[in-house]
N, C-alpha and C positions, 0 to 999 in steps of 0.2 A: 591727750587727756591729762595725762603726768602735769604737762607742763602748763596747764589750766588752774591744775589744783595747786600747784606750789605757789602760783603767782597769785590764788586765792588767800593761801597759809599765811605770805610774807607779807599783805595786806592787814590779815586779820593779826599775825603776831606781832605787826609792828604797832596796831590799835591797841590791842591787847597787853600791853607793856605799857604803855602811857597809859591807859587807865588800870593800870594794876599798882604803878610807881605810883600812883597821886594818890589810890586807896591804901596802897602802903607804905607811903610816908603818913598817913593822915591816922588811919588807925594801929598801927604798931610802931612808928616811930622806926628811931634807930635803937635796939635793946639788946640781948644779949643772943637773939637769935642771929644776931651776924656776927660771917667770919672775922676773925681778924685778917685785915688786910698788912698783908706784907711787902714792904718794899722791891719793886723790881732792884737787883744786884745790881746793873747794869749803872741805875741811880746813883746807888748808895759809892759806889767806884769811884766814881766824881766828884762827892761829898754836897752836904746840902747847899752850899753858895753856888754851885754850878746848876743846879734844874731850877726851873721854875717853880713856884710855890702853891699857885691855884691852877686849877683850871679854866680857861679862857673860854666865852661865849666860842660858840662852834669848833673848840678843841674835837677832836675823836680820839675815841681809844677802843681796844677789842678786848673783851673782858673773855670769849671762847674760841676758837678756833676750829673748823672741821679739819677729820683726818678721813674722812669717807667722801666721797662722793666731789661734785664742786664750790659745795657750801649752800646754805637756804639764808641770806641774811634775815639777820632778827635786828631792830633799832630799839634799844632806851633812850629815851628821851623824857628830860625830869622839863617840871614845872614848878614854878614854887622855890626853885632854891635861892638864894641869892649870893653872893660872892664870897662871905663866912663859912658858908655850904660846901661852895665848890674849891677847898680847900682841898690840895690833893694826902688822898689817904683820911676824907673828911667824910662828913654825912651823904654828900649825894654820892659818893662813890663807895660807902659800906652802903648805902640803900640799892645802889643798884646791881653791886657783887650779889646782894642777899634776893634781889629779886630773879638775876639771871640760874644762880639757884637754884631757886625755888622752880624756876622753868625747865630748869634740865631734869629735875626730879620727880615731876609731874608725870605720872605713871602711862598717859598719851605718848610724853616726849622722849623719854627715859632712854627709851631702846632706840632712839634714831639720835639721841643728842649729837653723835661723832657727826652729825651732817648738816650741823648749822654754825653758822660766824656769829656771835652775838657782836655787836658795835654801841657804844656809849657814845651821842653826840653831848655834849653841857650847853645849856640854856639857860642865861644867867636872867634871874629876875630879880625885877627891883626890890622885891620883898622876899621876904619866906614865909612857908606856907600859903594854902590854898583855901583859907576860911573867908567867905564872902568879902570884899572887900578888898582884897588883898592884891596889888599891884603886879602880875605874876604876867611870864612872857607870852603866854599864848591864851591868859582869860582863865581859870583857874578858878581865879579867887574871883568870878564876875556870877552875876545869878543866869549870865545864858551859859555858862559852862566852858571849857578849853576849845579852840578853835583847832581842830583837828587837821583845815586843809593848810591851817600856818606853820601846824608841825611838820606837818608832808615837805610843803616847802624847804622850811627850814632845813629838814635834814635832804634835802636834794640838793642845797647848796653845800653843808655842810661836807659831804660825803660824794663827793665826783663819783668814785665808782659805783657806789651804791646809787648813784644818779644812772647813771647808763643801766642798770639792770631793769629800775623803774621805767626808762624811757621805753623800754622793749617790750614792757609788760601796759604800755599805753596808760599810764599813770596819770 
Protein backbone atom coordinates (compact mmCIF):
# COMPACT_ATOMS: atom_id res chain seq x y z
CA UNK A 1 0.00 0.00 0.00
CA UNK A 2 3.16 2.53 1.05
CA UNK A 3 4.51 1.74 -1.89
CA UNK A 4 1.31 2.45 -4.18
CA UNK A 5 1.04 5.79 -2.62
CA UNK A 6 4.47 7.06 -2.99
CA UNK A 7 4.63 6.17 -6.58
CA UNK A 8 1.12 7.99 -6.73
CA UNK A 9 2.89 11.27 -4.68
CA UNK A 10 6.09 11.17 -7.07
CA UNK A 11 3.75 11.32 -10.02
CA UNK A 12 1.67 13.79 -8.76
CA UNK A 13 4.73 16.12 -7.20
CA UNK A 14 6.63 15.90 -10.30
CA UNK A 15 3.19 17.33 -12.28
CA UNK A 16 2.75 19.46 -9.58
CA UNK A 17 6.08 21.39 -9.93
CA UNK A 18 5.84 21.91 -13.68
CA UNK A 19 2.59 23.44 -13.23
CA UNK A 20 3.40 25.40 -10.30
CA UNK A 21 7.02 26.60 -11.98
CA UNK A 22 4.96 27.91 -15.13
CA UNK A 23 2.15 29.65 -12.77
CA UNK A 24 5.08 30.98 -11.02
CA UNK A 25 7.32 32.32 -13.29
CA UNK A 26 4.02 33.78 -14.90
CA UNK A 27 2.35 35.39 -12.08
CA UNK A 28 5.10 36.36 -9.55
CA UNK A 29 8.07 36.54 -11.56
CA UNK A 30 11.40 36.56 -10.04
CA UNK A 31 10.93 39.29 -6.93
CA UNK A 32 12.09 39.69 -3.78
CA UNK A 33 10.37 36.62 -2.35
CA UNK A 34 13.46 34.59 -3.48
CA UNK A 35 16.32 33.46 -1.63
CA UNK A 36 19.48 34.85 -2.58
CA UNK A 37 21.27 32.13 -4.04
CA UNK A 38 24.78 31.55 -2.98
CA UNK A 39 27.58 30.26 -4.68
CA UNK A 40 28.50 26.65 -3.98
CA UNK A 41 32.31 27.12 -2.31
CA UNK A 42 33.31 24.36 -4.13
CA UNK A 43 32.87 26.78 -7.43
CA UNK A 44 34.02 29.74 -6.26
CA UNK A 45 37.62 27.65 -5.18
CA UNK A 46 38.25 27.31 -8.77
CA UNK A 47 37.27 30.81 -9.70
CA UNK A 48 34.86 31.95 -12.35
CA UNK A 49 37.10 30.83 -15.79
CA UNK A 50 36.97 27.35 -14.41
CA UNK A 51 32.86 26.42 -14.23
CA UNK A 52 30.68 26.71 -16.69
CA UNK A 53 28.40 29.63 -17.04
CA UNK A 54 24.80 28.54 -17.93
CA UNK A 55 23.07 25.69 -17.63
CA UNK A 56 22.90 23.32 -20.46
CA UNK A 57 19.56 21.75 -21.95
CA UNK A 58 19.29 18.34 -19.60
CA UNK A 59 22.17 19.65 -17.11
CA UNK A 60 20.69 18.17 -13.37
CA UNK A 61 21.24 19.52 -10.16
CA UNK A 62 19.62 18.69 -6.53
CA UNK A 63 18.54 21.62 -5.03
CA UNK A 64 17.39 19.08 -1.42
CA UNK A 65 18.54 16.11 -0.23
CA UNK A 66 16.87 13.44 2.10
CA UNK A 67 18.36 12.62 5.50
CA UNK A 68 15.41 10.08 6.43
CA UNK A 69 14.34 7.44 4.80
CA UNK A 70 15.57 6.51 1.01
CA UNK A 71 14.38 9.61 -0.54
CA UNK A 72 10.82 10.34 -2.50
CA UNK A 73 12.26 12.14 -5.68
CA UNK A 74 10.58 15.43 -6.56
CA UNK A 75 11.58 16.89 -10.50
CA UNK A 76 11.52 20.65 -11.53
CA UNK A 77 11.42 21.08 -14.62
CA UNK A 78 11.08 24.75 -16.13
CA UNK A 79 9.47 25.64 -19.35
CA UNK A 80 9.72 28.85 -20.91
CA UNK A 81 13.17 29.70 -20.05
CA UNK A 82 15.67 30.31 -22.63
CA UNK A 83 19.38 30.33 -22.49
CA UNK A 84 19.70 34.30 -20.72
CA UNK A 85 17.39 32.23 -18.04
CA UNK A 86 19.41 29.39 -17.65
CA UNK A 87 22.20 31.46 -16.55
CA UNK A 88 23.70 29.84 -13.49
CA UNK A 89 22.76 31.67 -10.20
CA UNK A 90 20.05 33.31 -12.96
CA UNK A 91 16.16 33.39 -12.99
CA UNK A 92 15.25 29.80 -13.62
CA UNK A 93 17.44 28.67 -10.85
CA UNK A 94 16.23 31.57 -8.13
CA UNK A 95 12.66 30.37 -9.62
CA UNK A 96 13.10 27.18 -8.81
CA UNK A 97 15.11 27.36 -5.26
CA UNK A 98 11.84 29.75 -4.50
CA UNK A 99 9.57 27.05 -5.77
CA UNK A 100 11.34 23.91 -3.96
CA UNK A 101 10.68 26.20 -0.98
CA UNK A 102 7.85 26.94 -1.05
CA UNK A 103 7.25 22.89 -1.25
CA UNK A 104 9.17 22.21 1.63
CA UNK A 105 7.02 24.75 3.54
CA UNK A 106 3.76 23.61 2.48
CA UNK A 107 2.24 22.59 5.85
CA UNK A 108 1.20 18.82 4.03
CA UNK A 109 5.00 18.65 3.37
CA UNK A 110 6.74 20.31 6.10
CA UNK A 111 7.11 17.55 8.58
CA UNK A 112 8.28 14.83 6.10
CA UNK A 113 10.57 17.30 3.94
CA UNK A 114 13.83 15.18 5.49
CA UNK A 115 12.48 12.41 2.99
CA UNK A 116 12.40 13.72 -0.37
CA UNK A 117 15.55 14.51 -3.10
CA UNK A 118 14.24 17.54 -4.90
CA UNK A 119 16.15 17.40 -8.59
CA UNK A 120 16.23 20.51 -11.16
CA UNK A 121 16.42 19.07 -14.71
CA UNK A 122 17.03 22.71 -17.31
CA UNK A 123 15.01 22.73 -20.45
CA UNK A 124 16.21 25.16 -22.63
CA UNK A 125 13.71 26.96 -24.81
CA UNK A 126 13.76 28.94 -27.53
CA UNK A 127 11.94 31.72 -26.05
CA UNK A 128 11.05 32.98 -22.58
CA UNK A 129 8.13 32.91 -21.14
CA UNK A 130 4.90 31.04 -21.56
CA UNK A 131 2.34 33.67 -23.15
CA UNK A 132 0.55 32.11 -26.09
CA UNK A 133 2.72 32.05 -28.88
CA UNK A 134 5.77 31.54 -27.36
CA UNK A 135 8.20 29.08 -28.70
CA UNK A 136 8.86 27.08 -25.45
CA UNK A 137 10.28 23.36 -25.05
CA UNK A 138 7.50 21.40 -24.27
CA UNK A 139 4.20 23.81 -25.69
CA UNK A 140 3.77 26.26 -22.96
CA UNK A 141 3.35 29.06 -24.96
CA UNK A 142 0.92 26.94 -27.58
CA UNK A 143 -3.14 27.24 -26.93
CA UNK A 144 -3.25 23.10 -26.24
CA UNK A 145 -0.96 23.67 -23.31
CA UNK A 146 2.67 22.01 -22.13
CA UNK A 147 2.90 18.52 -23.19
CA UNK A 148 3.32 16.67 -20.00
CA UNK A 149 4.29 13.07 -21.55
CA UNK A 150 7.56 15.19 -23.30
CA UNK A 151 8.44 16.29 -19.80
CA UNK A 152 8.22 12.76 -18.47
CA UNK A 153 10.42 11.87 -21.18
CA UNK A 154 12.63 14.25 -20.99
CA UNK A 155 13.47 13.95 -17.58
CA UNK A 156 13.73 9.95 -17.96
CA UNK A 157 16.60 10.79 -20.24
CA UNK A 158 17.82 13.48 -18.48
CA UNK A 159 18.11 11.72 -15.10
CA UNK A 160 19.25 7.77 -15.38
CA UNK A 161 18.55 7.18 -11.86
CA UNK A 162 15.44 8.75 -11.54
CA UNK A 163 14.72 6.69 -14.85
CA UNK A 164 15.16 3.38 -13.05
CA UNK A 165 12.78 4.34 -10.20
CA UNK A 166 10.01 5.39 -12.82
CA UNK A 167 10.67 2.08 -14.71
CA UNK A 168 9.71 0.15 -11.43
CA UNK A 169 6.87 2.27 -10.92
CA UNK A 170 5.63 1.12 -14.74
CA UNK A 171 5.91 4.65 -15.84
Amino acid sequence: MLKNVLHCWIVTAVLTCIGALFFYREAFGCTATIATWVNNAAFRAFGADSIQEYWENKDCFILHRHTKGKGVPVVIIGDGFNRSDNKKGGFFEKTCHALADSFLINPVIKDFKNYFDIYVVVAESKESGTTPGTKTAFGSGSSKGADFKAALSFIKAAVPALNAALKSMKM
